[in-house]
C-alpha positions in Angstrom: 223.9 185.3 136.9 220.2 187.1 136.3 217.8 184.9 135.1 215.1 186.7 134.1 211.7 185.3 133.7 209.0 186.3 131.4 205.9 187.2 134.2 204.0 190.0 132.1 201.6 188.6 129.6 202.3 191.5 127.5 205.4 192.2 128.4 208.8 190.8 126.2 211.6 189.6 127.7 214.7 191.4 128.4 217.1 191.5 125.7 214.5 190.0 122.4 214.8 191.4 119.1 212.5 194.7 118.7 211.4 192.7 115.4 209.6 190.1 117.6 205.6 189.7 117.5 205.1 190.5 121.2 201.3 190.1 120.5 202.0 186.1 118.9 204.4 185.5 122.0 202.2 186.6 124.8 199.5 184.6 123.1 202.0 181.7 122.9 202.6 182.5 126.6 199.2 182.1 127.8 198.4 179.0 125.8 201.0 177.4 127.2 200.4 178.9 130.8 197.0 177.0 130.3 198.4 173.6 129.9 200.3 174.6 133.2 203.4 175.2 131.1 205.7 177.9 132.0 207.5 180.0 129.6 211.1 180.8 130.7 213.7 183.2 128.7 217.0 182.5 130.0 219.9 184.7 129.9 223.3 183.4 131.3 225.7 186.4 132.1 227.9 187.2 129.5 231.2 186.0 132.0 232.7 184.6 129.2 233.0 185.5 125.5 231.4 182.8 123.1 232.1 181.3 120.0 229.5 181.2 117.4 229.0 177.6 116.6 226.1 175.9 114.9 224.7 179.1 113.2 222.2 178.6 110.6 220.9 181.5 108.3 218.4 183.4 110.3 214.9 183.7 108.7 213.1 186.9 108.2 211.1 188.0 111.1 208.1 187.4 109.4 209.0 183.6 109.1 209.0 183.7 112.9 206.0 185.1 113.8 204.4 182.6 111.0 206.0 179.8 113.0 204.4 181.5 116.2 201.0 181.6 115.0 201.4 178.2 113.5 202.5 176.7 116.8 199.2 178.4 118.4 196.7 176.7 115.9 198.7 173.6 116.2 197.2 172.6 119.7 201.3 171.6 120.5 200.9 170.3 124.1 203.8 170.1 126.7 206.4 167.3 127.0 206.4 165.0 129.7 207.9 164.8 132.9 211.6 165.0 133.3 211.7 167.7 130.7 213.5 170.8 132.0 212.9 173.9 130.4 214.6 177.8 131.1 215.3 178.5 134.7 214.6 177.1 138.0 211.1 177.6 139.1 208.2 174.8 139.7 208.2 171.5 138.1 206.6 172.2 134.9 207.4 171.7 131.4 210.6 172.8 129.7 209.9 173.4 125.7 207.1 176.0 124.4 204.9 174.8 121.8 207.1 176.8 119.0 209.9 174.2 120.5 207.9 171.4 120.3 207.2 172.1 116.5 210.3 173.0 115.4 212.2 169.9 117.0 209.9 168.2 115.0 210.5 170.7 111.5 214.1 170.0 112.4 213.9 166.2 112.4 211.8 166.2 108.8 214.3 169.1 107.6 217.4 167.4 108.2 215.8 164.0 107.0 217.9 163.2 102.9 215.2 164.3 100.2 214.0 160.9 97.9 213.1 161.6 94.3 212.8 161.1 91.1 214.2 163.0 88.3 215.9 162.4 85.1 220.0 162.6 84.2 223.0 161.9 82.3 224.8 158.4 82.3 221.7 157.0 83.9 218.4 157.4 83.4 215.8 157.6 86.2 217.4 159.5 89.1 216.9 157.3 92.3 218.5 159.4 95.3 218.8 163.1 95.8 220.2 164.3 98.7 219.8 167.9 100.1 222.1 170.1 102.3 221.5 169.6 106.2 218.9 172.1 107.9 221.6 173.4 109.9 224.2 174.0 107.9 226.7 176.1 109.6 228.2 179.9 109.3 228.9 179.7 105.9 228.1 183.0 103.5 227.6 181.5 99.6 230.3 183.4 97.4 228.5 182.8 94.0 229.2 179.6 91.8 232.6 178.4 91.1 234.4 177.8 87.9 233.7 174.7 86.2 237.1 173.6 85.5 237.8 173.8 89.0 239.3 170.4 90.1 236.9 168.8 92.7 237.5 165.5 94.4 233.8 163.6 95.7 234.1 160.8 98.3 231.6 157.8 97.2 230.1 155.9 100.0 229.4 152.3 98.8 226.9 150.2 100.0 228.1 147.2 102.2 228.1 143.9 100.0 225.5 142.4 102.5 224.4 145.0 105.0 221.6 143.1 106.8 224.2 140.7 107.1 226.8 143.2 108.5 224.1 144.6 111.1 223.4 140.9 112.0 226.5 139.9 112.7 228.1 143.2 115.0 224.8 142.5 116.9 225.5 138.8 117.6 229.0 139.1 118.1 228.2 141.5 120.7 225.1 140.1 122.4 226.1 138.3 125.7 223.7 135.6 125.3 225.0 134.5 121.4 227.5 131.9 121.8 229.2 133.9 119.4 229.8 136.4 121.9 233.5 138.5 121.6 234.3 136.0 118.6 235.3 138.9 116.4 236.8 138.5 112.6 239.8 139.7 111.4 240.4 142.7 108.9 240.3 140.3 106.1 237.2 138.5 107.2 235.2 142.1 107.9 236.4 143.2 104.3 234.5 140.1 102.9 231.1 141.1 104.4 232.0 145.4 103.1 233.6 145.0 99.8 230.9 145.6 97.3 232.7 144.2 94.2 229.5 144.4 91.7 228.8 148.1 93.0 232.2 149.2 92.3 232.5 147.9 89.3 229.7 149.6 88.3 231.1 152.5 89.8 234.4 152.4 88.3 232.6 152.1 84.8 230.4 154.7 85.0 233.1 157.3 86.4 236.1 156.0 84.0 233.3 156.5 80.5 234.3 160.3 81.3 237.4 161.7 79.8 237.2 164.3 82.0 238.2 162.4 85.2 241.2 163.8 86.7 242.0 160.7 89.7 240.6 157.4 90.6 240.7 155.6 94.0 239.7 153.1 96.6 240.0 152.1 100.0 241.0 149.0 100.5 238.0 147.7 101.6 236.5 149.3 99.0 234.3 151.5 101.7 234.9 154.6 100.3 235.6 155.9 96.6 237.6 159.0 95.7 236.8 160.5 92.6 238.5 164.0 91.2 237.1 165.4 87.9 236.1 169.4 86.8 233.3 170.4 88.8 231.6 170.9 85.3 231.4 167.5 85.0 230.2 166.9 88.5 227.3 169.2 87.6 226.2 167.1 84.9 226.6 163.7 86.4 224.8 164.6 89.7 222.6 167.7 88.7 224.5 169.8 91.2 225.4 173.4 91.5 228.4 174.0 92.8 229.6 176.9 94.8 232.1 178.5 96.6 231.0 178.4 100.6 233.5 180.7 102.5 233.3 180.4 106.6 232.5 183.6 108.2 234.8 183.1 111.1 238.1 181.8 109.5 237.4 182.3 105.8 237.9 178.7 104.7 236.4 177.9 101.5 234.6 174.7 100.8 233.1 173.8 97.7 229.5 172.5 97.9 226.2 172.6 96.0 222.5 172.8 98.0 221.6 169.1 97.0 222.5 166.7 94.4 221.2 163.1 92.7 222.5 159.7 91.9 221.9 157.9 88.3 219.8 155.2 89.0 222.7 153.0 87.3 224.7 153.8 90.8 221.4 154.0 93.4 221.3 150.9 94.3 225.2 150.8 95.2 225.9 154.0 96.7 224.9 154.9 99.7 225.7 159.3 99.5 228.3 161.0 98.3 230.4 163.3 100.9 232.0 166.6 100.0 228.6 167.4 98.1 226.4 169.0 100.4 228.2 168.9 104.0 229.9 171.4 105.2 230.2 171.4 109.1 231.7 173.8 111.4 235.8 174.0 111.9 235.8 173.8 115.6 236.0 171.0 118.5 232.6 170.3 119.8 233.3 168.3 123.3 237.4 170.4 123.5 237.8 173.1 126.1 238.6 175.0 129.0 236.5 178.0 128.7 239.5 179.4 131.1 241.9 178.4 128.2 240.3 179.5 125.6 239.2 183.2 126.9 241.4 183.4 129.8 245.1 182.4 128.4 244.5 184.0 125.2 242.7 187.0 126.4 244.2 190.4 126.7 243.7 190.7 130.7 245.5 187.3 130.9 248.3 188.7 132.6 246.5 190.7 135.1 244.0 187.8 136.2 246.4 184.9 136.3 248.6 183.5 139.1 248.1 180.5 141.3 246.3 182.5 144.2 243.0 180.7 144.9 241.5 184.5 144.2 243.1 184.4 140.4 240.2 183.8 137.8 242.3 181.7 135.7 244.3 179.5 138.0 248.1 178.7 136.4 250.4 177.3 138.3 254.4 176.5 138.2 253.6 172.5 140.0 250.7 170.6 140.8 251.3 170.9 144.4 250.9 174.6 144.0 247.7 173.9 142.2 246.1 171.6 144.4 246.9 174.1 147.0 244.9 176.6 145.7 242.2 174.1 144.2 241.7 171.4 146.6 239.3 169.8 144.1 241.4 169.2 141.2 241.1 166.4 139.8 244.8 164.2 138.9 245.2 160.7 137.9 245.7 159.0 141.4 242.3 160.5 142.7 240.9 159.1 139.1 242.3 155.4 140.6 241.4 156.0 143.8 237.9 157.1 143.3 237.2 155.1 140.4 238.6 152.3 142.3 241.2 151.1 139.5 244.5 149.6 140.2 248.1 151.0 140.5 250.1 152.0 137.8 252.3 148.5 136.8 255.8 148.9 138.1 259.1 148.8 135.3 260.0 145.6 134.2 256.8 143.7 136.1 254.6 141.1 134.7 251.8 143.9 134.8 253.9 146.3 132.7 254.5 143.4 130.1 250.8 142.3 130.2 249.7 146.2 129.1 252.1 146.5 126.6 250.1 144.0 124.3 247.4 146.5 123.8 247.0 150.0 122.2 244.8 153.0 122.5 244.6 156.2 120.1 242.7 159.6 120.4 241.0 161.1 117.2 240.9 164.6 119.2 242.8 167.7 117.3 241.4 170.0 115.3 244.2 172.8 114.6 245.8 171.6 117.6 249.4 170.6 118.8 250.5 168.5 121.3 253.7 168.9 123.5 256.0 166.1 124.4 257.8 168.0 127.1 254.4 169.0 128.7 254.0 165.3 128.9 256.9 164.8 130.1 256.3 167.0 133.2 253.1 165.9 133.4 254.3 161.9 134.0 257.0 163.1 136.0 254.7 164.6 138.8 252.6 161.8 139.2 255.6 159.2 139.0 254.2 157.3 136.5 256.6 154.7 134.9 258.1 156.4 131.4 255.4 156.8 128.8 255.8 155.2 125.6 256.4 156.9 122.9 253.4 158.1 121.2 253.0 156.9 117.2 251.6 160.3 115.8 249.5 160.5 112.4 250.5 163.4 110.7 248.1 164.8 108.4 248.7 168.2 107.9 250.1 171.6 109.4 249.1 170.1 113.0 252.2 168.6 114.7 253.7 168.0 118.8 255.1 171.2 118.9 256.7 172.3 122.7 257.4 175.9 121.1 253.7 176.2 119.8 252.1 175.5 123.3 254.3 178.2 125.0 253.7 180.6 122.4 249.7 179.4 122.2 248.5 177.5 125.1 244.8 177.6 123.8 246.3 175.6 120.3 247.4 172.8 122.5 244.7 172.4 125.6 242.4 169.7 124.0 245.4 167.7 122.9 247.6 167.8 126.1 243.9 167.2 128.2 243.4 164.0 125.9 247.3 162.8 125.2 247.9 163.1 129.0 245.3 161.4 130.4 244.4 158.4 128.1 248.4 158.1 128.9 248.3 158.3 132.9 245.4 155.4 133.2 247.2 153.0 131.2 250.9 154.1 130.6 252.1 150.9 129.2 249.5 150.9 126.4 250.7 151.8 122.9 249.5 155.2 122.3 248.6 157.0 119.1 247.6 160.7 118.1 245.5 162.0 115.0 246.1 165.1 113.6 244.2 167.0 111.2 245.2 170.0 109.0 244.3 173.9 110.2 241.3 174.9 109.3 239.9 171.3 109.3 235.9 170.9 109.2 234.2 168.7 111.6 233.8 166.3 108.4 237.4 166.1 107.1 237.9 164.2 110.5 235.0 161.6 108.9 236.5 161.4 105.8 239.9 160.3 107.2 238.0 158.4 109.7 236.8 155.9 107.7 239.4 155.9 104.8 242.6 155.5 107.9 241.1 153.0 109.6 240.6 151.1 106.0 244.0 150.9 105.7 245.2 150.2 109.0 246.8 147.6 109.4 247.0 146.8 113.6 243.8 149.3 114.4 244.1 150.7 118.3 242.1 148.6 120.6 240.3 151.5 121.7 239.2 154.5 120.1 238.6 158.1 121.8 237.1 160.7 119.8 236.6 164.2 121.2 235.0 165.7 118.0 231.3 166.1 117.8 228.4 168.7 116.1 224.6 169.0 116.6 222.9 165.9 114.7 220.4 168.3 112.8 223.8 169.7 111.1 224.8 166.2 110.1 223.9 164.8 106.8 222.6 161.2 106.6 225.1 160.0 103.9 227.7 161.0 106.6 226.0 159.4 109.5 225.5 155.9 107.1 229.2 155.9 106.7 230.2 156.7 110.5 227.5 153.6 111.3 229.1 150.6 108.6 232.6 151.9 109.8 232.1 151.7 113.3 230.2 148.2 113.0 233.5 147.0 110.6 235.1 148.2 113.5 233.0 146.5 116.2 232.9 143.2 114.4 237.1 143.4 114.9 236.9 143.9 118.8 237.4 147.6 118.6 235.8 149.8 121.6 234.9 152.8 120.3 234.3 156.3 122.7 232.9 159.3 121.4 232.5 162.6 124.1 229.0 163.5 124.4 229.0 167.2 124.4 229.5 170.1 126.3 227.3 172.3 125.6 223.9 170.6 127.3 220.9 169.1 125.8 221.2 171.9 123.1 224.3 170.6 121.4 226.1 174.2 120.5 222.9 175.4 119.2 222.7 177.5 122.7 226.1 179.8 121.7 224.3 181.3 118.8 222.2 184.4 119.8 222.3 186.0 117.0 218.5 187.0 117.4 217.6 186.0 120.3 218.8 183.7 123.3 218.0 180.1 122.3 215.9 181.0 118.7 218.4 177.9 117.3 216.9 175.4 120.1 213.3 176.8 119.3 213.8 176.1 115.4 215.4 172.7 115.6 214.9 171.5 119.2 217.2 169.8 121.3 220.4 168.5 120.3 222.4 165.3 120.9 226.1 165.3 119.5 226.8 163.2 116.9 229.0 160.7 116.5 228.5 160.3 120.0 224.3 159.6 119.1 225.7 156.4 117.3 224.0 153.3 118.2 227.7 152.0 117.5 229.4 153.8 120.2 229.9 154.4 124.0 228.6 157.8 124.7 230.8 159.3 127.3 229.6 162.5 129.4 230.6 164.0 132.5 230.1 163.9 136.4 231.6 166.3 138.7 232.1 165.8 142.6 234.9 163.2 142.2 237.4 165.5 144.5 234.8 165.8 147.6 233.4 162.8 149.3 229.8 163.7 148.3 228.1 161.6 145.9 228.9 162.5 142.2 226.3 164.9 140.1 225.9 166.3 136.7 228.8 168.6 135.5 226.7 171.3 134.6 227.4 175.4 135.3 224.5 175.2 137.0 225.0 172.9 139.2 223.6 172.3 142.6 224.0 170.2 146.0 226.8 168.9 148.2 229.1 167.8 145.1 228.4 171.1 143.1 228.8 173.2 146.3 232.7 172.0 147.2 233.6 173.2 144.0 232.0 176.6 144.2 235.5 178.5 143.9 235.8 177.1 141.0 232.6 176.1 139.3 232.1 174.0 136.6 232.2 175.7 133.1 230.8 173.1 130.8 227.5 171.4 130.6 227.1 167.7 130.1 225.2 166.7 126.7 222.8 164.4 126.5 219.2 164.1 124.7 217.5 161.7 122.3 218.6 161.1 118.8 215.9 162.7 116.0 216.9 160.4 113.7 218.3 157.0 115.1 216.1 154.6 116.5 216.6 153.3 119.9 219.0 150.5 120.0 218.2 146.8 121.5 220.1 147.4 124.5 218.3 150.4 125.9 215.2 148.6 125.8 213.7 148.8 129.4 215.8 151.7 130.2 213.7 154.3 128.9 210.7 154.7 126.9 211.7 157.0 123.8 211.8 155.0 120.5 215.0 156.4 119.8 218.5 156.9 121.0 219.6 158.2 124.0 222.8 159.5 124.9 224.8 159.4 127.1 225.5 156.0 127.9 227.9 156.5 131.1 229.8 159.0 132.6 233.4 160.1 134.1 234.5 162.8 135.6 234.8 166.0 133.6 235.7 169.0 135.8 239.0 170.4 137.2 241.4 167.8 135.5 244.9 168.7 136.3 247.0 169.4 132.9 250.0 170.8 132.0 250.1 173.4 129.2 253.5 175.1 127.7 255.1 174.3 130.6 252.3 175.6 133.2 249.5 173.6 135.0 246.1 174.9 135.1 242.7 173.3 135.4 240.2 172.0 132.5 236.4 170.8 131.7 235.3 168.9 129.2 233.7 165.1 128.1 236.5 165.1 126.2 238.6 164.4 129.4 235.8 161.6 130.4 236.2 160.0 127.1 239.9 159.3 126.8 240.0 158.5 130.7 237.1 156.0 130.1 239.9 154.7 127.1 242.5 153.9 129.3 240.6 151.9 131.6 239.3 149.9 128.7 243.3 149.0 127.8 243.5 148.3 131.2 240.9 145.3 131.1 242.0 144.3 127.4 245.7 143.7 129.1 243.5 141.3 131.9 241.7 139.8 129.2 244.5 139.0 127.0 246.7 137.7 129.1 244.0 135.1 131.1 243.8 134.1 127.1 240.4 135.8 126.2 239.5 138.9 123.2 239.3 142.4 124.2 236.2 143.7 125.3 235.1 145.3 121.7 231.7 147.1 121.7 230.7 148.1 125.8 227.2 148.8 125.2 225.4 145.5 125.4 226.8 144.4 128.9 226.6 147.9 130.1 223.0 147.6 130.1 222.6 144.7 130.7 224.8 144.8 133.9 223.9 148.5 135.3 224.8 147.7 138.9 228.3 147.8 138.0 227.8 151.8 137.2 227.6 154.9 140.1 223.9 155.6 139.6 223.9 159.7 139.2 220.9 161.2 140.4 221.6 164.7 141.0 221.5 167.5 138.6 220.6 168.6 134.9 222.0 169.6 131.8 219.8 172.4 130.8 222.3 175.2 129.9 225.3 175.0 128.1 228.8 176.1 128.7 229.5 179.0 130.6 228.2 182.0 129.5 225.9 181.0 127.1 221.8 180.5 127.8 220.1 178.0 129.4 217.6 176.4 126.3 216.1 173.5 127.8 217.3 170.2 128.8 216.7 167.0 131.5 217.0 166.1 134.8 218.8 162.9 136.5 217.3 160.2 137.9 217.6 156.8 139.1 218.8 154.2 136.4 219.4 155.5 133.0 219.1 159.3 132.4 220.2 161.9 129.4 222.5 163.6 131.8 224.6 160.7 132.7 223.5 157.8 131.2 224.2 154.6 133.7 226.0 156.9 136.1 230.2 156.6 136.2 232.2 153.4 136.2 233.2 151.4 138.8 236.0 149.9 137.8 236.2 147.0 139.7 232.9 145.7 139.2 233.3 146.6 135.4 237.0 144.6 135.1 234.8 141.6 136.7 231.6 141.8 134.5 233.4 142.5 131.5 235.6 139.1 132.3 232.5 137.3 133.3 232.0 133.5 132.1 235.3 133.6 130.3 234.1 135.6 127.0 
């Protein structure tokens, strides 16, 4: 891998856009120098094909040499310590001064609009809400008929939301005595259903002939409206076009901003499927060897299970293991982990588990294959699996003939399915599909509206989706929050996988000007949902299959833990950062300084997991194999909970921090590139205690089982 470093004052970097302002970047360079920054250009070698992910609409070049100049009179100075920027080299500071400003152009870019205009049905308009600064690879293909049916989603406004926030944080507070004294659906619905907004609501929608459908959740969360998009242009002041994907050709219909009647402003939080539009891929999902290697056209000439082959696949896991001694399976995750056996057939364990219930929100486009499962339990001789309880919303389905035929359609499903299953077997499990083709927000959408209707929600929650918060919209993220404390207040854990792309969120994969030009426009990225205050943030260690001490899972890795995998390095990067937008929760108070969110919160292990896929078993990376692993040890203290007569666990968070010395402290490594084969854009270091690599470090499961137990709450 070159690395090449910028060392001429005058001189560009390999591989920059002729169109650059050499003259504004070496003057940029030597500002910096004089602050004892270092300017670094990065280039990872191009191993593995990427997929573009994140894109935004370039500017013009002249934009960027105007941003250059302006970051030269703006006296930027460089971040603080622990701040990693390009390659290697002295300690120094990681982000230029043009990174520096446009993290913070990104923050006030991707910040809702407020203002004040005039409309129909309602007089003063009180919110208007534009389109996300990153918005995605989406071409504009000119405005769309107005009788075109349209259906909006209506995010109410919690009855009493200071009363909502209150409670989730007293319920989950150690110290309240209302500690783990959560509410039922029924109760929760009482403190969300806004009756007097959606009566308001209803009446305002149902004056208009026009309107084609009518519905509500049934805690009255979320509205779904259908009428002409001529209509929707005139209620909201909205111009709707058609918005086709670049990569896949899905069309969306979506307008650049829109605005709420004041009549409805002081009830309705956003609207969703206005503005969003989000990016049709997994965030936290693959195997970079699945995903180029299986589906490549040299597949067949660079796979086998010799510990030479690139892309390892193998007929058993003995085979594997023999030609990756560092795989990672589930009895080294309950050995190392420290997590007890799997409950025999018909013991009291077994019985115990089967009270609780787990479910992964992790397909996009994907399949799942019972007989790869199958295989899968078989080799580890774990007792039969239950069935799993599949949600079938769309084209998406467990399909045995679709992963032979496509192993790359299945591999973040089998990873996910087969893991949460193997560390707590007896659980009930449960799968979510989504429909082909499905955006990043369609899994939001039926998010909030499914788990409205639920009636027995899982215990615990794994999602494996994720997207750069600056792409997010804040309607979106205000919905995620009231659902996941609704959630919360009901003794739900919820996991979300932090990334793995590094500290730039998939902002790195895009070089369609120049390695990194994404990062330098909007900064450093955590993933989102994962950046809620509202759930555990889940990234990734490696090391686990050596006996050195775990470090980052990074591609980039380094020491003892990172050199026994060397054959077969790592080919994600952690992610982990600090929220632009979402102030830092109570619980991280005294674990850093930043006034806002940091993610992750803890870590698993998220390199070489054994899997089997259409039949074969190969190796994976991803936090979305520490995310649904961290879910089944969850169940695993809800069944000891439950049966010594206590609640589940619910929300982690608050006795995660407060009890740190149950967590593997991680103090080795960084997350400042991304996946294999894209750029290294900046990012942070580990340290002792809390970090944005790894968060508290990796569980302990022992010591977790016994705090989370502690005092009989």
């Amino acid at each position: 891998m070159t690395r090449p470093v910028w060392s001429s004052p005058d001189a560009p970097p390999s591989g920059l856009p002729p169109h650059a302002n050499f003259s504004a970047m070496s003057r940029l360079r030597a500002a910096c120098a004089s602050s004892r920054c270092t300017w670094v250009w990065a280039f990872a070698a191009s191993v593995l094909s990427t997929t573009v992910s994140g894109s935004a609409t370039p500017g013009s070049s002249s934009d960027l040499e105007g941003e250059l100049e302006e970051a030269l009179r703006g006296g930027d100075e460089c971040p603080p310590s622990g701040v990693l920027g390009g390659q290697g080299g002295p300690p120094s500071c990681a982000l230029s001064a043009l990174q520096l400003r446009g993290a913070r152009q990104g923050q006030a870019a991707g910040a809702d609009s407020i203002g004040a205009s005039t409309g129909e049905g309602g007089g003063s308009i009180g919110v208007f809400e534009s389109a996300p600064a990153l918005e995605g690879s989406w071409s504009n293909e000119g405005r769309c008929s107005g009788e075109m049916p349209h259906e909006l989603l209506f995010v109410m406004t919690p009855k009493d939301a200071d009363r909502l926030e209150r409670m989730a944080m007293d319920r989950t507070d150690p110290g309240s005595p209302n500690f783990r004294k959560w509410l039922s659906r029924e109760g929760v619905v009482e403190l969300v259903r806004n009756e007097v907004g959606l009566q308001a609501l209803r009446t305002f929608l149902t004056g208009h002939e026009d309107l084609l459908s009518l519905r509500e959740t049934r805690g009255g969360e979320v509205v779904r409206a259908t009428a002409p998009v001529a209509l929707w242009e005139r209620l909201l002041r909205a111009e709707f076009s058609i918005r086709r994907h670049r990569g896949t050709g899905r069309q969306l219909v979506r307008a650049p901003s829109y605005a709420l009647p004041q009549t409805l402003s002081a009830h309705v939080a956003g609207i969703l499927k206005v503005v969003e539009l989000g990016e049709p891929l997994l965030h936290a999902q693959r195997s970079n060897e699945v995903r180029t290697e299986i589906n490549s056209p040299f597949a067949a000439m660079e796979q086998s299970c010799s510990p030479e082959a690139r892309a390892l696949v193998c007929d058993s896991f003995e085979e594997l293991k023999a030609a990756n001694p560092e795989v990672v399976s589930p009895p080294l995750l309950r050995s190392f982990y420290k997590m007890p056996p799997v409950a025999r057939n018909g013991s009291l364990e077994a019985a115990q588990r089967e009270v609780t219930s787990q479910m992964v929100y992790a397909s996009l486009e994907q399949h799942w294959s019972p007989a790869d499962r199958a295989k899968f339990v078989s080799a580890f001789s774990l007792t039969p699996a239950r069935k799993v309880k599949e949600l079938d919303l769309g084209d998406a389905m467990s399909s045995n003939a679709a992963c032979r035929e496509s192993p790359g359609s299945c591999a973040e499903s089998n990873l996910d399915v087969q893991y949460m299953t193997a560390m707590s077997p007896w659980s009930h499990m449960g799968y979510f599909y989504m429909p082909k083709n499905t955006t990043f927000y369609e899994f939001l959408y039926r998010f909030i509206t499914d788990t409205s209707e639920m009636r027995n929600i899982p215990h615990v929650i794994s999602i494996s989706y994720g997207m750069p918060e600056a792409g997010a919209t804040q309607t979106a993220q205000r919905a995620f929050d009231v659902t996941a404390k609704a959630l919360t207040l009901q003794g739900i854990t919820l996991l979300a996988a932090s990334g793995d792309d590094g500290a730039a969120g998939t902002l790195d994969r895009n070089e369609q000007m120049w390695p990194c030009w994404l990062t330098q426009r909007y900064g450093l990225q955590v993933s989102w949902p994962a950046s809620s205050p509202w759930v555990t943030a889940v990234g990734a260690t490696m090391g686990a299959a050596s006996s050195n001490r775990e470090v980052v899972c990074s591609v980039n890795a380094s020491g003892p833990a990172a050199e026994a995998t060397r054959r077969r390095p790592a080919l994600i990067t952690s992610g982990g950062g600090f929220s632009m937008r979402l102030a830092r929760p109570p619980w991280q108070a005294g674990h850093h300084a930043k006034p806002s969110r940091g993610v992750p919160d803890v870590s698993l292990a998220g390199h070489a997991y054994a899997i089997v896929l259409g039949g074969k078993w190969l190796t994976v990376d991803g936090t979305s194999a520490s995310s649904p692993t961290l879910g089944g040890m969850v169940s695993l203290i809800n069944a000891q909970r439950i049966s010594a007569g206590l609640n589940r666990v619910g929300f982690l968070n608050p006795v995660l921090y407060a009890h740190p010395e149950v967590l593997n402290d991680v103090r080795e490594g960084d997350n400042r590139c991304g996946s294999l084969g894209t750029p290294c854009c900046g990012g942070y270091e580990a340290g002792i205690g809390w970090d944005p690599t790894t968060g508290l470090g990796s569980v302990d499961f022992s010591k977790l089982a016994a705090v989370l137990s502690e005092g009989g709450k």
